[in-house]
N, C-alpha and C positions, 0 to 999 in steps of 0.2 A: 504494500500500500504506500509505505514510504517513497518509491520509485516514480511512482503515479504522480503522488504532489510535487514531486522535485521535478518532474517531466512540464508537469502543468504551471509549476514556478517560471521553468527556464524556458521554454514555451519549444521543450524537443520533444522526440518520440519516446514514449515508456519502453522500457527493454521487452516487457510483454506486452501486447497490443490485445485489441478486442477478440481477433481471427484467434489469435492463438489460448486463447480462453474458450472458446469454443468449440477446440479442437480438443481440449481438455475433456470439456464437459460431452463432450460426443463420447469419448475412451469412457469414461467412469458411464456413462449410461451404458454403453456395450458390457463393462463390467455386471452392473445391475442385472439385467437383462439375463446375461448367461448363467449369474446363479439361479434367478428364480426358475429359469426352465432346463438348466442342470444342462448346458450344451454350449461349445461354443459360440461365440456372435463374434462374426466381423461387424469394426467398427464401420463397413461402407452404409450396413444395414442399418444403421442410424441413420434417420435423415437428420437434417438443419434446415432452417428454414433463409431461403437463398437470399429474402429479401434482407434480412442481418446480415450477412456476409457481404452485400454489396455495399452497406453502409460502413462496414469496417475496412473496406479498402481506399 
């Protein structure tokens, strides 16, 4: 969070951006996903929703 503010201070890019938050959170639901149904999941089988990722570019 620290990195965020000093980004938003200094008016540059945060080391971790939104996309790549995203791409987090897409892994950890593939995670999810593959215990409750005991198999595993590729992370493609996650969708995102496109309209986010094009505001993060």
């Amino acid at each position: 969070m620290g990195d965020l503010f000093l980004a938003i201070e200094h008016d540059t890019e945060p080391t971790l951006n939104g996309l790549d938050n995203l791409k987090t959170m897409r892994l950890v639901e593939a995670a999810y996903q593959a215990a409750e149904e005991k198999r595993t999941v590729d992370v493609n089988e996650i969708s995102i929703e496109m309209d986010a990722v094009e505001t993060m570019q």
